[in-house]
gemmi code that builds the backbone of each chain (N, CA, C; Angstrom):
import gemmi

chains = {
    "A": [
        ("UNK", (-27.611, 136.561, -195.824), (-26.462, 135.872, -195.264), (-26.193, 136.380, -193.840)),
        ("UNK", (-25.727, 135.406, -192.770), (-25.898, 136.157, -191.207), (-24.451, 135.939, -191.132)),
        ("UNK", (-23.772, 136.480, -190.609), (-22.560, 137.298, -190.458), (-22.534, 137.435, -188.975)),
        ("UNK", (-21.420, 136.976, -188.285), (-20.856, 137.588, -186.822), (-19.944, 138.724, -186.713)),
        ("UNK", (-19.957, 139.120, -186.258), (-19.255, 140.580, -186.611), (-18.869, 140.849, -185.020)),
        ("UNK", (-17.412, 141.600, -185.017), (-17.358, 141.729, -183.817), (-18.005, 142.850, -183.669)),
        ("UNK", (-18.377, 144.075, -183.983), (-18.787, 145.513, -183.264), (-20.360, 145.253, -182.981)),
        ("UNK", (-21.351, 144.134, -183.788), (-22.154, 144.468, -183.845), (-22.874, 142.868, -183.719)),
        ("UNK", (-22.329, 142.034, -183.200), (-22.852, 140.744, -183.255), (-23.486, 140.137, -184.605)),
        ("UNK", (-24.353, 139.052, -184.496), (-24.367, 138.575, -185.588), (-25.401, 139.666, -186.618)),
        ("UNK", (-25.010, 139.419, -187.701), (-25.934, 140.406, -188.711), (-26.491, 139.743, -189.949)),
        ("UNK", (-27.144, 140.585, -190.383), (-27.933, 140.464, -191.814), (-26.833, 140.900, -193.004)),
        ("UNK", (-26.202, 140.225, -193.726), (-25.527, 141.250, -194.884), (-25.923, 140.830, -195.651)),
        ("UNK", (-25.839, 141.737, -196.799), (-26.356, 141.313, -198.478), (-25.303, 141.114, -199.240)),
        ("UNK", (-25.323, 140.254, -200.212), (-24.248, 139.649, -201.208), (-23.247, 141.023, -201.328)),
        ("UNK", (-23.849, 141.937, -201.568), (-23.151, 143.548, -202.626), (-21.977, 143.906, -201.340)),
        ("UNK", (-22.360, 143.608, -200.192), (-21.445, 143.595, -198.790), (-19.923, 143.070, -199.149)),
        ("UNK", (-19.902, 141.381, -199.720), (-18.885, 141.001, -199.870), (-17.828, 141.582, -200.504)),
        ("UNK", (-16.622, 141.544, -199.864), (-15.426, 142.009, -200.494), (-14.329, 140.714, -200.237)),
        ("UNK", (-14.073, 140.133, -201.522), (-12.807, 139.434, -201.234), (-11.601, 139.697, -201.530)),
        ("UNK", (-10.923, 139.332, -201.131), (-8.972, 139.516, -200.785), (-8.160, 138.425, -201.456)),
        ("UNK", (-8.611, 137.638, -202.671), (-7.516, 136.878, -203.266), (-6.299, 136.165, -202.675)),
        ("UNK", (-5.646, 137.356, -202.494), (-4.223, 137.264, -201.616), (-3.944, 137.516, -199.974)),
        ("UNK", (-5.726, 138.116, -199.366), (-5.459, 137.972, -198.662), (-4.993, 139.376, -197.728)),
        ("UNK", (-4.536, 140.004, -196.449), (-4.222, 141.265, -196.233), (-2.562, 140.417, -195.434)),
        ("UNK", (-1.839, 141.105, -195.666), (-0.301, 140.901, -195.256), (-0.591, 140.811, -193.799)),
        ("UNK", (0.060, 139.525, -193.317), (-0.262, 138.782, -192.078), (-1.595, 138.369, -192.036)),
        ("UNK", (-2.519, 138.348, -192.812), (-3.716, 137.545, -192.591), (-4.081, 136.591, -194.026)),
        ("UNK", (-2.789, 136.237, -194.532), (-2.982, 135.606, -195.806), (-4.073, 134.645, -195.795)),
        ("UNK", (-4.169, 134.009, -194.779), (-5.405, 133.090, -194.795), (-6.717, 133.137, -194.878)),
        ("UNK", (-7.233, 134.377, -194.052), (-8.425, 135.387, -194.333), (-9.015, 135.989, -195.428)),
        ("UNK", (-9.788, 135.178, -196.568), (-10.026, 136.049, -197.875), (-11.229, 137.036, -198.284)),
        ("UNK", (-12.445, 136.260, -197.176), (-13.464, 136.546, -197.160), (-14.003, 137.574, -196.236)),
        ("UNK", (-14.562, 138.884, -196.608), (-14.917, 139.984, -195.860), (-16.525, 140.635, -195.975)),
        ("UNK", (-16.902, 141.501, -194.999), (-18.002, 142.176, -195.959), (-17.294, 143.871, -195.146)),
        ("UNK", (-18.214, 144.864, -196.101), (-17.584, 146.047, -195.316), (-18.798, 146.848, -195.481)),
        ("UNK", (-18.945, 147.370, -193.740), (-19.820, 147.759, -193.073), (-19.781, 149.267, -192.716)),
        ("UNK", (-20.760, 150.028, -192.750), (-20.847, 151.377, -192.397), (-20.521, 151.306, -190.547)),
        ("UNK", (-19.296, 152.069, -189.854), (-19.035, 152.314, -188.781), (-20.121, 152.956, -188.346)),
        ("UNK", (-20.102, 152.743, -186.550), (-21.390, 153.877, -185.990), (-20.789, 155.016, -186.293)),
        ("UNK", (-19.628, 155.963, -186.654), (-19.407, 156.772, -186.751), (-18.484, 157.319, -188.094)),
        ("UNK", (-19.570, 158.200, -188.575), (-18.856, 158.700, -190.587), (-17.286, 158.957, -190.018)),
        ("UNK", (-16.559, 159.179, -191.115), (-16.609, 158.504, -192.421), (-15.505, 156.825, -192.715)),
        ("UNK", (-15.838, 156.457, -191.222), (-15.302, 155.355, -190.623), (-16.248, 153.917, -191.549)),
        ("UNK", (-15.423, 153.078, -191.953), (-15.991, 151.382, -192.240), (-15.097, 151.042, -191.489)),
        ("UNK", (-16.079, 149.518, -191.650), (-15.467, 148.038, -190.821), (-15.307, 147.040, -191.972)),
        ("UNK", (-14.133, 146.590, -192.232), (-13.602, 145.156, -193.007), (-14.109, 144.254, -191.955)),
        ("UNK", (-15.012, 143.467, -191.901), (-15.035, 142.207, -190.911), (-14.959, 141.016, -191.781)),
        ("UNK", (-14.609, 140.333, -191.375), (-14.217, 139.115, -191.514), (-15.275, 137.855, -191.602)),
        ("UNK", (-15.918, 137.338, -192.983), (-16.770, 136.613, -192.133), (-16.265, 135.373, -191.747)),
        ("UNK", (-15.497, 134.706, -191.910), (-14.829, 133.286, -191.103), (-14.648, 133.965, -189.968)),
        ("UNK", (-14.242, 134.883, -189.622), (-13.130, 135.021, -187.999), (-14.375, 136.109, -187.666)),
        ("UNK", (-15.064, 135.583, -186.562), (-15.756, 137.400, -185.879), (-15.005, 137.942, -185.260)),
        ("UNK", (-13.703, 137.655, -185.093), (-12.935, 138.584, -184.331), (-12.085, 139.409, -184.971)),
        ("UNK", (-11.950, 138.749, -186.412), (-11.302, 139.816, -187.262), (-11.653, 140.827, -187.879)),
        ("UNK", (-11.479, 141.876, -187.591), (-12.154, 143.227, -188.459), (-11.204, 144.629, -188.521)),
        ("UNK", (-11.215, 145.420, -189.417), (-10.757, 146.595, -189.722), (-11.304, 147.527, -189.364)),
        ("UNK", (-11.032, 148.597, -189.171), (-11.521, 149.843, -189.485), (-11.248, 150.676, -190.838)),
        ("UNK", (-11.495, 151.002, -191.536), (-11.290, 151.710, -192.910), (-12.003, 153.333, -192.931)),
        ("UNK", (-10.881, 154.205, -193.847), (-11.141, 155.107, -194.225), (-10.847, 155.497, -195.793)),
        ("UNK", (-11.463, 156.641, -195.903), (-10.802, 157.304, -197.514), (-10.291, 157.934, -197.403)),
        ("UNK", (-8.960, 157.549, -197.586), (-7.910, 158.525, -197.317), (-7.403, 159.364, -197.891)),
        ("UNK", (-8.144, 159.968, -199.002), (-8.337, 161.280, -199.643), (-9.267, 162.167, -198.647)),
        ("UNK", (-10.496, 161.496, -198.136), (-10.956, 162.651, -196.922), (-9.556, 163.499, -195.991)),
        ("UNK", (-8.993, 162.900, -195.464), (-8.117, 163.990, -194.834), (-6.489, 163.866, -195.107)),
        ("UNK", (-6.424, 163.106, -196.779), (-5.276, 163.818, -197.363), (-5.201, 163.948, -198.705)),
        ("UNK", (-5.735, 165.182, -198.895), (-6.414, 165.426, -200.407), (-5.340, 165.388, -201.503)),
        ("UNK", (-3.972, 165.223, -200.756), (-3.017, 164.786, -201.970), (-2.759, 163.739, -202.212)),
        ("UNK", (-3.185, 162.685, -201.068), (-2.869, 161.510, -201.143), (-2.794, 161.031, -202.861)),
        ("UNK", (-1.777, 160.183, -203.161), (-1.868, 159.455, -205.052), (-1.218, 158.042, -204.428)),
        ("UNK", (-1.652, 157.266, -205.431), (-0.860, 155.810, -205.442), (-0.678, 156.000, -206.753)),
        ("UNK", (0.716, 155.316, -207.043), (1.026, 154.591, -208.519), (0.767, 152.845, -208.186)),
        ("UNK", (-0.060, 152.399, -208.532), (-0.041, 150.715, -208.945), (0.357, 150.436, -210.233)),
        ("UNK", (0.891, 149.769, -210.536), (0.664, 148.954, -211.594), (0.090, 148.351, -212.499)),
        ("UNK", (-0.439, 148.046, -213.733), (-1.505, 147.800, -214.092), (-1.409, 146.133, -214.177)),
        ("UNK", (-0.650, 145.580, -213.806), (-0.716, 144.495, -213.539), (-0.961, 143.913, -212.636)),
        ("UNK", (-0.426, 144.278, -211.363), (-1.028, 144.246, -210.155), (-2.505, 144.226, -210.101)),
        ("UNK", (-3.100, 145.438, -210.793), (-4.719, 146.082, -210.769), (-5.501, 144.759, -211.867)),
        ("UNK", (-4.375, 144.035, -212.603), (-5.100, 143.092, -213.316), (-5.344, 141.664, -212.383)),
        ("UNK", (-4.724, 141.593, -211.443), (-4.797, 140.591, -210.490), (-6.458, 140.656, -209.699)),
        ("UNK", (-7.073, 141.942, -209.687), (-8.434, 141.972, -209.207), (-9.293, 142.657, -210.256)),
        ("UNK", (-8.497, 141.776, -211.347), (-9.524, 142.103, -212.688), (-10.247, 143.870, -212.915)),
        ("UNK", (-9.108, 144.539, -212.828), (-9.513, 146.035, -212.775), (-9.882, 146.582, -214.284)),
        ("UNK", (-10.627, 147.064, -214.729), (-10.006, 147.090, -216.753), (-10.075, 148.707, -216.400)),
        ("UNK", (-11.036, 149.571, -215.814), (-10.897, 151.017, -216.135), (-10.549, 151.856, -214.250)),
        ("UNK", (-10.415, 152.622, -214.166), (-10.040, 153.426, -213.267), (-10.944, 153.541, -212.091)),
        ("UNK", (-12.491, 153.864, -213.490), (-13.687, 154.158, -212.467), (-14.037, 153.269, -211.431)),
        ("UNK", (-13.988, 151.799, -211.752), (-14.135, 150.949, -210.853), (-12.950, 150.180, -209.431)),
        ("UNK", (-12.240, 151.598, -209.230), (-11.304, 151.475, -208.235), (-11.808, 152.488, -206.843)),
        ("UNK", (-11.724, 151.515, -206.389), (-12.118, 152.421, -204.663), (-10.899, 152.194, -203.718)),
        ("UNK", (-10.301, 153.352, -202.766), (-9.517, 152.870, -201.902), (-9.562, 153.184, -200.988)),
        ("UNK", (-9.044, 152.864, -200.070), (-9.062, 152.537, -198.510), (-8.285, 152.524, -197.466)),
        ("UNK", (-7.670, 152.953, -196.617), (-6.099, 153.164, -195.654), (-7.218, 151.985, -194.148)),
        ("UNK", (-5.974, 151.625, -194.113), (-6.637, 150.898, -192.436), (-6.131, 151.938, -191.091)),
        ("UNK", (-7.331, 152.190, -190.332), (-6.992, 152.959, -189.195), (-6.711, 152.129, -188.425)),
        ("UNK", (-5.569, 152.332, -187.595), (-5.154, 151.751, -186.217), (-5.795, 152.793, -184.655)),
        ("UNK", (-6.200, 152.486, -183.916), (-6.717, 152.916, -182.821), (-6.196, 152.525, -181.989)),
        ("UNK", (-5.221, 153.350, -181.381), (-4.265, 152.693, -180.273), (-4.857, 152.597, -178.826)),
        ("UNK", (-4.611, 151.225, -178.346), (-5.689, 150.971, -176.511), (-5.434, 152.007, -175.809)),
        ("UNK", (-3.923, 153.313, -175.946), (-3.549, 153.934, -174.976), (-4.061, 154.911, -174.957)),
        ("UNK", (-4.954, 155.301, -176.107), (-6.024, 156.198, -175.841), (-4.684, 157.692, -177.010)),
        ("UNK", (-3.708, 157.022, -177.669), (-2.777, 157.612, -178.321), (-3.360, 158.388, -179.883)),
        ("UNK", (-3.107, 159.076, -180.482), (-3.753, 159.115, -182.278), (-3.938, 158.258, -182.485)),
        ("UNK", (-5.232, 158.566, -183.479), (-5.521, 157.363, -184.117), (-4.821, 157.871, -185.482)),
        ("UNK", (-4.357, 156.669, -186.423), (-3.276, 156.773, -187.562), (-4.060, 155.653, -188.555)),
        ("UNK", (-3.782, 156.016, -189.896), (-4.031, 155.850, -191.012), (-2.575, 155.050, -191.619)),
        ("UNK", (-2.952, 154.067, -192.413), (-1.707, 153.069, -192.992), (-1.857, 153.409, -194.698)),
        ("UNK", (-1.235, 154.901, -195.133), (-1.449, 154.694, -196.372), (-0.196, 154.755, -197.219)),
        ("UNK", (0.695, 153.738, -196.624), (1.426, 152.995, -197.259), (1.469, 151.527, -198.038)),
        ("UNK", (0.381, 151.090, -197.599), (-0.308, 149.434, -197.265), (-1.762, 149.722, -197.637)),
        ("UNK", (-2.168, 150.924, -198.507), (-3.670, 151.121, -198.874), (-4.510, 149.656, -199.615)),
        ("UNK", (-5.960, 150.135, -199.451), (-6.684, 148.435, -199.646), (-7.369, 149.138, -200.674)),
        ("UNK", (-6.758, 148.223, -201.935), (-7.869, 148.862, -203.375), (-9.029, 147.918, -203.165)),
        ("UNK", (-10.104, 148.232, -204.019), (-11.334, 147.004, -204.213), (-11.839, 147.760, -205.451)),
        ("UNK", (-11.538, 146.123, -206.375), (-12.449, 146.624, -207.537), (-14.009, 146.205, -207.218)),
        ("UNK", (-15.182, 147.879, -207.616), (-16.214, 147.868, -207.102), (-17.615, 147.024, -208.137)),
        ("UNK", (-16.753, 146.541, -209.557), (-17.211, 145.656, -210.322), (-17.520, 144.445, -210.115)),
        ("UNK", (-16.347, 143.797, -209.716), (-16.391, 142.448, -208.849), (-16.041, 142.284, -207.583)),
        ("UNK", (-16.194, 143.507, -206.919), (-16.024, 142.945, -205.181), (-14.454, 142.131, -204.691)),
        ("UNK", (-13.440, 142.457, -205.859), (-12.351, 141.632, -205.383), (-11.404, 143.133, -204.835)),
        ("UNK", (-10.440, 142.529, -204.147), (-9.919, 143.286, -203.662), (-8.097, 142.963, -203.274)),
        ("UNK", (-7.275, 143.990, -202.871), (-5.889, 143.784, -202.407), (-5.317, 144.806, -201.947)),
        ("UNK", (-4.213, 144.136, -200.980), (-3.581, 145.379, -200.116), (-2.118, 145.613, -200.591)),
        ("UNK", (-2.196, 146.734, -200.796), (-0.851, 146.955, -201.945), (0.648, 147.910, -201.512)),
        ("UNK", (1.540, 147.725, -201.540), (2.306, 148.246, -201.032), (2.987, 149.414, -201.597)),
        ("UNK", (3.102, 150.617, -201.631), (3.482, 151.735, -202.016), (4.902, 151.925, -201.658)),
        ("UNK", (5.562, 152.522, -203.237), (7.684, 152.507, -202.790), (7.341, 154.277, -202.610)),
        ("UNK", (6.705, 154.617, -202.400), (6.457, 156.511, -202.202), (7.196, 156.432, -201.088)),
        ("UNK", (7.986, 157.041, -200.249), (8.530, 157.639, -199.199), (7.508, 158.643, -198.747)),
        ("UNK", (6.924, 159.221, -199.203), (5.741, 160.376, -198.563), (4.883, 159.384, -197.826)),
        ("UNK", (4.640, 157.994, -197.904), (3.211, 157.736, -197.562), (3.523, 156.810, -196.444)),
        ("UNK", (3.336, 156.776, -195.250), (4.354, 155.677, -193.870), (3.090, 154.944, -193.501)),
        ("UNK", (3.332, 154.129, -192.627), (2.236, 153.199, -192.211), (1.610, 153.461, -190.873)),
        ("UNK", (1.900, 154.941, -190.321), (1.395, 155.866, -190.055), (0.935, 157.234, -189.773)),
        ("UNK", (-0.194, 157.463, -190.364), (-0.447, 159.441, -190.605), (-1.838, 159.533, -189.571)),
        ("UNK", (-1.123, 160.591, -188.733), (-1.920, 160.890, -187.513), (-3.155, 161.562, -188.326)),
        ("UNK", (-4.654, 161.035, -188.284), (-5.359, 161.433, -189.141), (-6.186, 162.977, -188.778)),
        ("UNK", (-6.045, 162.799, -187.106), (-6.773, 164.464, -186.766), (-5.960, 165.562, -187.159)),
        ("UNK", (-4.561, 165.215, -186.947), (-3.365, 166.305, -187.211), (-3.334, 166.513, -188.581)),
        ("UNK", (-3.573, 165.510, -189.782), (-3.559, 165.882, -191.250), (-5.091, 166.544, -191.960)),
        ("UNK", (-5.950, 166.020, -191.154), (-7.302, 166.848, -191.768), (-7.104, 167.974, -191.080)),
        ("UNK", (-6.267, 168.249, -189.747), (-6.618, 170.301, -189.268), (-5.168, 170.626, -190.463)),
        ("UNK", (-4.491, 169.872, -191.259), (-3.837, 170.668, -192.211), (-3.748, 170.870, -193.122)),
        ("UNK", (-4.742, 169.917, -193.571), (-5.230, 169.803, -194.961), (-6.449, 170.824, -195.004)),
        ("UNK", (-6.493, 171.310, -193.486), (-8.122, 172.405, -193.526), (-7.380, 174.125, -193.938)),
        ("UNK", (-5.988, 174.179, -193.587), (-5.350, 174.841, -193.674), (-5.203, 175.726, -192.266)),
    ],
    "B": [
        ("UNK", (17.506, 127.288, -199.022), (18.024, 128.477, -199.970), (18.941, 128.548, -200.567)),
        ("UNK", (19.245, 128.768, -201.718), (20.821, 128.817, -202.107), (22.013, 129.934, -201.739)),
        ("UNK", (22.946, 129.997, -201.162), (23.854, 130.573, -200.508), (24.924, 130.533, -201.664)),
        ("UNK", (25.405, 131.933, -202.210), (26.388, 131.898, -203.248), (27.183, 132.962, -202.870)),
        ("UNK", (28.296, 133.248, -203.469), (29.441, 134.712, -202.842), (29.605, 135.322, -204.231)),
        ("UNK", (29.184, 136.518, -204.451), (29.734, 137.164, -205.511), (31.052, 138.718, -204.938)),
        ("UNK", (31.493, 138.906, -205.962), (32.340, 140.493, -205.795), (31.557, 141.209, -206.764)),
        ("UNK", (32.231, 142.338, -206.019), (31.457, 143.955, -206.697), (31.316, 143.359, -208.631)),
        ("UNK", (30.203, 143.954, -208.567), (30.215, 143.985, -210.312), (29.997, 142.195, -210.956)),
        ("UNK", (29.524, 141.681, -210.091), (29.240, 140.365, -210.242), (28.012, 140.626, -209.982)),
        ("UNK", (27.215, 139.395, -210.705), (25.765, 139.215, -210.833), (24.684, 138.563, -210.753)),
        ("UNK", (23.485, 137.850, -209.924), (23.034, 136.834, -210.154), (21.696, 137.429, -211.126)),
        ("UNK", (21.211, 135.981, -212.321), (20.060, 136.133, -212.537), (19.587, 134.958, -212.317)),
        ("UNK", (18.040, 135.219, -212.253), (17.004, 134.825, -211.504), (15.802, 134.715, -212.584)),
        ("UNK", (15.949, 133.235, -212.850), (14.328, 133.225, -214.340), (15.301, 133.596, -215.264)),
        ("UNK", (14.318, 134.327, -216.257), (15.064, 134.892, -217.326), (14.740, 136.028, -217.076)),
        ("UNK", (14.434, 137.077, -216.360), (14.222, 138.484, -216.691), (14.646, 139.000, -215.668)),
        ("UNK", (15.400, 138.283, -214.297), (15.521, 139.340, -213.363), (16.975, 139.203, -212.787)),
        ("UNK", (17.719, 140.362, -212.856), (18.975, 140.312, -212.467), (19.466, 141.090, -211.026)),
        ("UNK", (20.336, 140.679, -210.712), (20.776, 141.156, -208.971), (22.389, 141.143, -209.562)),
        ("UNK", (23.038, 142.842, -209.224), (23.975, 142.980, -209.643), (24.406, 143.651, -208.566)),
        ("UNK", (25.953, 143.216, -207.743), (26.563, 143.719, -206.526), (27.148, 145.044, -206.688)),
        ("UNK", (26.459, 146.251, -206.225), (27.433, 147.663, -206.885), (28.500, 147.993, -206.007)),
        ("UNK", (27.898, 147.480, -204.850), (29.048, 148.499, -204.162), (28.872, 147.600, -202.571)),
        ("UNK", (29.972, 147.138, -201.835), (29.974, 146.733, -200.707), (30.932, 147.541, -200.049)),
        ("UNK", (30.486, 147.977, -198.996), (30.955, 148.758, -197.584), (31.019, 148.533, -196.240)),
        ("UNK", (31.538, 147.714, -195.726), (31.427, 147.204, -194.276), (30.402, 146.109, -194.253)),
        ("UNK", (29.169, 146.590, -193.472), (28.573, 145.661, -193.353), (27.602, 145.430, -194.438)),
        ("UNK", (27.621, 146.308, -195.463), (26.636, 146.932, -196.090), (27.097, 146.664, -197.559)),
        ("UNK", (25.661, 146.377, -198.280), (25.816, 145.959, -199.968), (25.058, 146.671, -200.257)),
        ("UNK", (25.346, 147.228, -201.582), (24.285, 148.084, -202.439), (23.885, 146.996, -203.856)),
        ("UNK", (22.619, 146.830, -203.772), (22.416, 146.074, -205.160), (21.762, 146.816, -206.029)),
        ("UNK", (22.084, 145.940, -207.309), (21.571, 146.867, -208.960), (20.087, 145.352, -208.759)),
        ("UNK", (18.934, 146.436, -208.893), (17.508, 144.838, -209.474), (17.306, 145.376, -210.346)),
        ("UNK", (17.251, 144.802, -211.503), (17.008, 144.863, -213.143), (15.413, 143.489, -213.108)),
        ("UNK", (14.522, 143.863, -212.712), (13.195, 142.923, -212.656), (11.746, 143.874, -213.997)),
        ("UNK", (11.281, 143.109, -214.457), (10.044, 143.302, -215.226), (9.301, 144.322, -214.392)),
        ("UNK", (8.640, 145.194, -214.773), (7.596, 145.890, -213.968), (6.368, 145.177, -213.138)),
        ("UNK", (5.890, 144.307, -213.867), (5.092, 143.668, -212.743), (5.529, 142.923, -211.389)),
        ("UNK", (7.133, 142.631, -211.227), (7.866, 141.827, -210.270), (8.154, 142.864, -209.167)),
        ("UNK", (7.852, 142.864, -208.058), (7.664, 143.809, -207.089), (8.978, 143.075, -206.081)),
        ("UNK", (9.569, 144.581, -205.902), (10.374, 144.380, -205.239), (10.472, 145.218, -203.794)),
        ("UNK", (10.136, 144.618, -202.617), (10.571, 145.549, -202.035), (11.934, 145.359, -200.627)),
        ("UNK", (12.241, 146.178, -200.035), (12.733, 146.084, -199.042), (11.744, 145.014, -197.539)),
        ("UNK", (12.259, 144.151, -197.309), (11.377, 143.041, -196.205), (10.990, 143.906, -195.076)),
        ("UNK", (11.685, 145.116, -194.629), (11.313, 145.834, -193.314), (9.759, 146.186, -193.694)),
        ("UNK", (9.475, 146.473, -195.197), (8.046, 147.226, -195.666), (7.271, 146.338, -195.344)),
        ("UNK", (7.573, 145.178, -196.229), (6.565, 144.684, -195.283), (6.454, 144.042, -193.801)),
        ("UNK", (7.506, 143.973, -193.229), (6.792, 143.528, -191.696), (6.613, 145.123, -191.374)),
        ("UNK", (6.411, 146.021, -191.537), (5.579, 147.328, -191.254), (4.523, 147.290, -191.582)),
        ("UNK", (4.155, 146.830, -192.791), (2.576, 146.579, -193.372), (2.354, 145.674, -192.274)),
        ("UNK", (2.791, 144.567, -192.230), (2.107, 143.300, -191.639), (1.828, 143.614, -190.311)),
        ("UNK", (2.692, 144.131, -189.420), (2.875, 145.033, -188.076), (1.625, 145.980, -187.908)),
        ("UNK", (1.458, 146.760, -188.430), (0.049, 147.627, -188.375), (-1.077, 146.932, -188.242)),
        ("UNK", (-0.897, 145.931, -189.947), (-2.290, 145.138, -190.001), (-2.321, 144.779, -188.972)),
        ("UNK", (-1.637, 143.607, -187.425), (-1.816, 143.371, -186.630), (-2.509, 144.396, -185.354)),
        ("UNK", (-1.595, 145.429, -185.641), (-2.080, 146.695, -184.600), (-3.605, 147.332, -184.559)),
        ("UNK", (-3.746, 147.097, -186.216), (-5.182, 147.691, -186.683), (-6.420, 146.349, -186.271)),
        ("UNK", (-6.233, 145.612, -186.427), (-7.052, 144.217, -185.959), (-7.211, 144.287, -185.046)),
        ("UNK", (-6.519, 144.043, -183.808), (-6.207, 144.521, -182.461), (-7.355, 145.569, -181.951)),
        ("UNK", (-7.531, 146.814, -182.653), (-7.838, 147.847, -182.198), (-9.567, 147.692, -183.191)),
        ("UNK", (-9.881, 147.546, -183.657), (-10.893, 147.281, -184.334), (-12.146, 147.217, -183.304)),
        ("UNK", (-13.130, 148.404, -183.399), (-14.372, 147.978, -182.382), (-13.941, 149.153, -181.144)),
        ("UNK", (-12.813, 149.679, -181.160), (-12.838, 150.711, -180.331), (-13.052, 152.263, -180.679)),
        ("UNK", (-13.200, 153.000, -179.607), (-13.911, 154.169, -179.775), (-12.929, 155.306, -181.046)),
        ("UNK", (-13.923, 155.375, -182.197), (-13.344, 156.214, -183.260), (-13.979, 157.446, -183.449)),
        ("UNK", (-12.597, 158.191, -183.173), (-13.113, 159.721, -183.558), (-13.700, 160.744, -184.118)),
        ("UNK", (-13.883, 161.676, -183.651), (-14.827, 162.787, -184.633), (-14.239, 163.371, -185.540)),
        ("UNK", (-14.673, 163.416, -186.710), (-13.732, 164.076, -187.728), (-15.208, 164.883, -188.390)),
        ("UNK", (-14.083, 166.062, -188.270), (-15.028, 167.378, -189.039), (-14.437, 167.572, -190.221)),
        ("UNK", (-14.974, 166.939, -191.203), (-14.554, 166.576, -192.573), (-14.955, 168.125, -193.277)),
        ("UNK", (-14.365, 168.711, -194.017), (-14.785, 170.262, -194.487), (-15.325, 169.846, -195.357)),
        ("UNK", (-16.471, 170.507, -196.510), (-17.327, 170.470, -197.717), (-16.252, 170.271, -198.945)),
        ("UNK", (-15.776, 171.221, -198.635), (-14.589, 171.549, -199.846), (-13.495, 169.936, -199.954)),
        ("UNK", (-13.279, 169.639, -199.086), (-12.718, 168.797, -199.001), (-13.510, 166.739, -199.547)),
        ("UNK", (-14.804, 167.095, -199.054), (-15.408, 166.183, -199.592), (-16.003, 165.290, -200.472)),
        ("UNK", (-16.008, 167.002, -201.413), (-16.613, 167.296, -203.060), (-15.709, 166.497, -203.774)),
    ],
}
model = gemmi.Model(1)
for chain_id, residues in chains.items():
    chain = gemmi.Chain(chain_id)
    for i, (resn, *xyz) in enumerate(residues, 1):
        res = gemmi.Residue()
        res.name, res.seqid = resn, gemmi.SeqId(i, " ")
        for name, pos in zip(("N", "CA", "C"), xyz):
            atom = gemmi.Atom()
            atom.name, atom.element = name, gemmi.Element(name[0])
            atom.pos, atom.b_iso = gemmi.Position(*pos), 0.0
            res.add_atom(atom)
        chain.add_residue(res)
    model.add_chain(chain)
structure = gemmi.Structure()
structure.add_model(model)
structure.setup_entities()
């Protein structure tokens, strides 16, 4: 399948690439269809978009640099992307990269589950007060290093 | 939309399972009781135009130069 991608022009992806969004990511309800791509640089992905080449994410695991990070979902919610056991949950914070050359920050308030069974996926909103829609990610991995 | 006036300790429900009960009004300010099913998500609207706000910010920024992160072992495992 050839894929436009903004970081990397058009590409080769394989089916196992696709990740869809049901519902969609908050403000891009219309956008369902994705694949997610290894960044030139670990432990960075790209959500791109394949309708829009201009739409794309950056993604992290945001247990890499916040090893306490937890979500409570719902299991109903998690039944909306057909989740049945735990193992097949992967998640994901979207990095923002600010033009001003400012931190780059992590949204793991708004984390992106994907069940890794069926490639479906959703962006879910967390009532935690610990978790904001942005965590400066260099400043929490030098404190999570101790 | 429907536009209704309740007083303190007055209540609307909504379907059959979800209730909005007025606890306490203070100036400009209402405190409500939500009595909703667990799967009915409720949140405050600022959350999400904060979600939605980022997502925009993060789109935006997508394709620009991302940092080095010296991820520790211990931390990876």
């Amino acid at each position: 399948m050839r894929v436009k991608t903004k970081a990397y022009g058009e590409i080769d992806a394989d089916e196992r690439q696709l990740v869809s969004f049901p519902a969609g990511l908050l403000g891009f309800e219309k956008f369902k269809d994705y694949i997610l791509l290894d960044a030139p640089q670990k432990p960075f992905f790209y959500l791109q978009s394949i309708d829009v080449p201009d739409l794309a994410f950056i993604l992290i695991d945001p247990f890499l640099f916040r090893p306490d990070y937890s979500l409570d979902v719902n299991d109903d919610s998690l039944g909306d992307i057909g989740v049945s056991q735990p193992n097949d949950v992967i998640v994901f914070a979207i990095v923002t990269v600010p033009a001003d050359g400012g931190s780059v920050t992590a949204n793991l308030m708004g984390p992106l589950i994907i069940n890794k069974a069926n490639r479906l996926g959703m962006q879910t909103v967390l009532g935690d007060s610990r978790w904001r829609v942005k965590h400066d990610i260099m400043a929490e991995l030098a404190a999570a290093k101790g | 939309m429907l536009i209704l006036s309740r007083r303190v300790n007055e209540k609307i429900v909504i379907g059959e399972d979800i209730v909005v009960s007025v606890v306490e009004v203070r100036g400009d300010q209402v405190k409500l009781g939500i009595d909703a099913p667990r799967n009915v998500k409720v949140f405050r609207q600022e959350v999400f135009d904060a979600i939605q706000e980022e997502n925009k910010m993060a789109a935006a920024a997508a394709g620009l130069k991302l940092p080095e992160l010296d991820i520790p072992e211990r931390i990876k495992s």
